[in-house]
ZAGU-848748 format. One line per 2 residues: their letters; for each residue x, y, z of N, C-alpha, C. Coordinates in Angstrom, 2 decimals. Example, Ala and Ser with C-alpha at 12.3 -4.5 7.8 and 13.67 -1.06 7.14 Angstrom:
AS = 13.19 -5.69 7.80 12.30 -4.50 7.80 13.20 -3.30 7.80 | 12.85 -2.25 7.08 13.67 -1.06 7.14 12.90 0.03 7.87
This chain:
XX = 11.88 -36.20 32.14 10.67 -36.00 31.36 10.98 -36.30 29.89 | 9.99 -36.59 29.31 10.44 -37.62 27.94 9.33 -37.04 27.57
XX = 9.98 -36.08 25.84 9.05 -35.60 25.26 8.57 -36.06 23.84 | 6.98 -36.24 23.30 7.38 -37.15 22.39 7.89 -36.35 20.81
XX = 7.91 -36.95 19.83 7.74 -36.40 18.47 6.84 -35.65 18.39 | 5.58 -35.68 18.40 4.27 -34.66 18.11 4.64 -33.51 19.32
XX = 4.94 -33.86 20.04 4.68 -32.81 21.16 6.39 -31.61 20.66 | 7.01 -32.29 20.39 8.13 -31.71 19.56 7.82 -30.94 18.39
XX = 6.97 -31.59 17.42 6.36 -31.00 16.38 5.65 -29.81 16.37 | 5.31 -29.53 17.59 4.07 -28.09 17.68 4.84 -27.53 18.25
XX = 5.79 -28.07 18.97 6.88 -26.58 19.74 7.65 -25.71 18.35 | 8.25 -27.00 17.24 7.89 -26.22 16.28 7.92 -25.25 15.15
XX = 6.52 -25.50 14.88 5.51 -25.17 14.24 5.18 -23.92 15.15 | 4.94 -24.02 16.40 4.62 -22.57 16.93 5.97 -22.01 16.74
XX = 7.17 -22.26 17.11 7.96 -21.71 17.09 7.95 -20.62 15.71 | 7.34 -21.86 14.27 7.73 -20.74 13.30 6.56 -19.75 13.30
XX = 5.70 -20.05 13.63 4.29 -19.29 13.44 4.72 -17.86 14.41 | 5.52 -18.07 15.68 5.48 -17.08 16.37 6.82 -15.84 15.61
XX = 7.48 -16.48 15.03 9.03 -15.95 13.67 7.81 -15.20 12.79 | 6.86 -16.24 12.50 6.01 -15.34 11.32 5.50 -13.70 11.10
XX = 4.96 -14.28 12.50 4.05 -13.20 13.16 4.74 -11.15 13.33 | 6.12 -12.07 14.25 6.60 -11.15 14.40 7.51 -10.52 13.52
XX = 7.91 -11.26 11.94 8.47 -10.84 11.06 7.96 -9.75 10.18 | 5.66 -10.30 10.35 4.98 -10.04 9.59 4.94 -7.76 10.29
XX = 5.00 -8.35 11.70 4.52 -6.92 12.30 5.32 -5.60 11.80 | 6.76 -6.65 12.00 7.85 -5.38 11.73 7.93 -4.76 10.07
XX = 7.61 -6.09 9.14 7.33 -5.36 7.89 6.48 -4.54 7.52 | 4.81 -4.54 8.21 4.02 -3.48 7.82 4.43 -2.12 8.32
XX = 5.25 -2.39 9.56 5.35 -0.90 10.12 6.55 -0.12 9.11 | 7.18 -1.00 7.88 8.07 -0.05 7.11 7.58 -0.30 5.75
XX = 6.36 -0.51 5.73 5.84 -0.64 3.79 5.56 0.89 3.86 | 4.93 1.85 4.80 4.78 3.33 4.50 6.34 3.89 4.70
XX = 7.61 3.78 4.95 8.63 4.60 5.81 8.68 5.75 5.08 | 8.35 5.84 3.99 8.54 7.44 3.52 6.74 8.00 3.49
XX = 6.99 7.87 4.52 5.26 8.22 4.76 5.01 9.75 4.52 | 3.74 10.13 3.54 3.69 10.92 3.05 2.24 11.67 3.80
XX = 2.10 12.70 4.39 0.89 13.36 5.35 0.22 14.38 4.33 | -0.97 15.16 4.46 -2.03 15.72 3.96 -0.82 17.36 3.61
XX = -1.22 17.48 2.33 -0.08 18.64 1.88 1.33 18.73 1.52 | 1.78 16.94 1.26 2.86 16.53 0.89 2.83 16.71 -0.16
XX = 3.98 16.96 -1.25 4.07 16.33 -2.61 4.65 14.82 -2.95 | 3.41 14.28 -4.01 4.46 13.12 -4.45 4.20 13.04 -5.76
XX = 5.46 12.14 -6.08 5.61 12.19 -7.50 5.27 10.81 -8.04 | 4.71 11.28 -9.66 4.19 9.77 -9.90 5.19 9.04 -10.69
XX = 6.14 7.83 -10.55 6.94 7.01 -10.91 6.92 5.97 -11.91 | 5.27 5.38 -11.65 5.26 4.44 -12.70 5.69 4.60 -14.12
XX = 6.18 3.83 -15.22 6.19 4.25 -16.48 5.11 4.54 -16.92 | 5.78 5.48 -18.21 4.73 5.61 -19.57 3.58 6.66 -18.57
XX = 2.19 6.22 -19.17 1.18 6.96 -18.69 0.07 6.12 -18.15 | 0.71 5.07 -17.33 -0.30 4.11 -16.42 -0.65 3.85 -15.00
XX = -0.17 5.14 -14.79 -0.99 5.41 -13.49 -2.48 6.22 -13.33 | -3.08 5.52 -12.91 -4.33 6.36 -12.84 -5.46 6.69 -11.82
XX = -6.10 8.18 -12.04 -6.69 8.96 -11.60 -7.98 8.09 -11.21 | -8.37 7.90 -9.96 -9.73 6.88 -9.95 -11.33 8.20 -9.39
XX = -11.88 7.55 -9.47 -13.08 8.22 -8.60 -13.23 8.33 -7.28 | -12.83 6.86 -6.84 -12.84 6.12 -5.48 -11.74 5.62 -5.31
XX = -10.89 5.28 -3.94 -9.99 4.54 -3.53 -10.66 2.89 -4.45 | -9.20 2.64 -5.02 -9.03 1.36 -5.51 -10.47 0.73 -6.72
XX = -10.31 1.91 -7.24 -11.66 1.67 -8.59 -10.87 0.37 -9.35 | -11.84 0.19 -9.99 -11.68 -1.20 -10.93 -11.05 -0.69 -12.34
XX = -10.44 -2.19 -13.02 -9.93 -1.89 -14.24 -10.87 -1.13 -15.20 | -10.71 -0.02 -16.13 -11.23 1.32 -16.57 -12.44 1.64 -15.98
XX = -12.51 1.84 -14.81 -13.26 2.94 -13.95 -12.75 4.15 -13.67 | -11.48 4.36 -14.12 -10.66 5.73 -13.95 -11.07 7.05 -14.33
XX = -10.66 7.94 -14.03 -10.89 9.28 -14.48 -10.10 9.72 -15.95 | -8.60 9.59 -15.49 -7.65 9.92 -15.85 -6.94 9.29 -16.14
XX = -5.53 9.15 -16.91 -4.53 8.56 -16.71 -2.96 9.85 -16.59 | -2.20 9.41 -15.31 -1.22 11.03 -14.97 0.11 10.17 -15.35
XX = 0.48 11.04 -16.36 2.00 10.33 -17.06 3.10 10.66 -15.48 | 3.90 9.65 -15.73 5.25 9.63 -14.34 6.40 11.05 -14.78
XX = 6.41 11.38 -13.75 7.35 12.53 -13.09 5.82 14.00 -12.79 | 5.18 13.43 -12.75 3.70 14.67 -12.36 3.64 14.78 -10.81
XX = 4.11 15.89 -10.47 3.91 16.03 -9.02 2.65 16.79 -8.23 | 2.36 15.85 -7.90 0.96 16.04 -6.99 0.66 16.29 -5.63
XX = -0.34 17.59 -5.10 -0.20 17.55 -3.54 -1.25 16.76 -2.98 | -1.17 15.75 -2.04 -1.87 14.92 -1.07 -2.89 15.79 -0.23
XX = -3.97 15.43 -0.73 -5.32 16.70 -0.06 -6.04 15.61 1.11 | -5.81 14.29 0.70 -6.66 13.10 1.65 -5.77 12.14 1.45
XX = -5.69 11.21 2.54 -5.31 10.21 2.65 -6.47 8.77 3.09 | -6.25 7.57 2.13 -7.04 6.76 3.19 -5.96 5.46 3.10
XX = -6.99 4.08 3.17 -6.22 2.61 3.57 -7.52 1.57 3.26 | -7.63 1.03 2.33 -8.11 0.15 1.91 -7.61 -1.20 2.31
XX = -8.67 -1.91 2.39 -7.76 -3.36 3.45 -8.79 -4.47 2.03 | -7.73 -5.10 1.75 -8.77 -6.11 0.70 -8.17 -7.76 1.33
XX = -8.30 -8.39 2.01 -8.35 -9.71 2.24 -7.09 -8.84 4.03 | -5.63 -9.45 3.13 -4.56 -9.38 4.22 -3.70 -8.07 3.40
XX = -4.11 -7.79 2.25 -3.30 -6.73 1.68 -3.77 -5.43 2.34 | -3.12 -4.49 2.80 -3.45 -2.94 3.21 -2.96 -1.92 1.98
XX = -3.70 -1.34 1.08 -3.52 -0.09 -0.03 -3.67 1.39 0.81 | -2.26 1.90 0.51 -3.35 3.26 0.80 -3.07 4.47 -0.36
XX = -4.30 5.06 -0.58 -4.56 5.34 -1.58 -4.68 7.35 -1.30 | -4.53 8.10 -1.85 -3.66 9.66 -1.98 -4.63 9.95 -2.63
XX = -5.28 11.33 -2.42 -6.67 12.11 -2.93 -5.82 13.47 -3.27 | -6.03 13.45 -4.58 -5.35 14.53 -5.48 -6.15 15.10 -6.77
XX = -5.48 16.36 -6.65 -6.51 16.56 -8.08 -5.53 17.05 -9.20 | -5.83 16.69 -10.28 -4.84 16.56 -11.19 -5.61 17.17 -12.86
XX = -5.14 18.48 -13.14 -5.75 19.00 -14.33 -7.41 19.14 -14.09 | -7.03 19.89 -12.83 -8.29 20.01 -12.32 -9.77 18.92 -11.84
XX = -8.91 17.89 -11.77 -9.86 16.48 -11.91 -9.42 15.75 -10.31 | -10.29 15.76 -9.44 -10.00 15.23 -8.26 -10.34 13.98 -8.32
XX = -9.48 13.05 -7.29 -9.10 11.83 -7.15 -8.47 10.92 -6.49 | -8.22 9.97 -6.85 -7.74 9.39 -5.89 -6.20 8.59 -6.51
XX = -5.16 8.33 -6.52 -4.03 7.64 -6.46 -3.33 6.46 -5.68 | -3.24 5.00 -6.15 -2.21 4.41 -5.06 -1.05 4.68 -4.79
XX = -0.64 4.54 -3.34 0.46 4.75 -3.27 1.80 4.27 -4.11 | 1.43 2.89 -5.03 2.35 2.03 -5.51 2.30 2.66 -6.83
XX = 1.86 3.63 -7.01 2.35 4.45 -8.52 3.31 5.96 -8.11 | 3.41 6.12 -6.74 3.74 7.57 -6.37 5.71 6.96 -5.55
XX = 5.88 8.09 -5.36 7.63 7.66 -4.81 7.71 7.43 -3.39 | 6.78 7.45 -2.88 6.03 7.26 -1.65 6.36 5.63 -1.25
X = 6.75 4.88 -1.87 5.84 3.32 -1.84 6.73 3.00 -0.23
């Protein structure tokens, strides 16, 4: 059996697509590994005082409440997961100086 170039070409091309796939699966299942549940503490990491307190999961640039300077430890009252195209956020419901809210995970030690 005589196989040609193209038919070579998609073995592949799937080949990498199927590397992709399964490279892609195993990484989401460790972007949470220090996964943080309802009544956890986490701490906020970012520098300076630019993490911030939103209204809603994933508010827009100054739609914030707040801004919580890094090393502020906060308890996790809600959890959710915002999906924006192929990116997954998930975002920590906290209240902070008495101001409830919401937090990404990518400002907390959580990431």
């Amino acid at each position: 059996m005589h196989i040609t170039r193209y038919e070579l070409n998609v073995k592949k091309v799937s080949f990498v697509i199927i590397i992709y796939l399964a490279i892609s699966l195993f990484a989401s299942s460790l972007v949470y590994s220090a996964e943080a549940k309802q009544d956890d503490k986490v701490t906020i990491v970012t520098p300076d005082v630019v993490a911030r307190l939103c209204p809603t999961p994933n508010c827009g640039t100054n739609r914030h409440i707040t801004r919580i300077p890094k090393g502020t430890v906060l308890i996790v009252e809600g959890i959710t997961i915002v999906k924006t195209g192929f990116l997954k956020t998930k975002w920590f419901e906290v209240t902070h100086e008495g101001k409830k809210g919401w937090i990404s995970i990518y400002d907390t030690d959580k990431q």
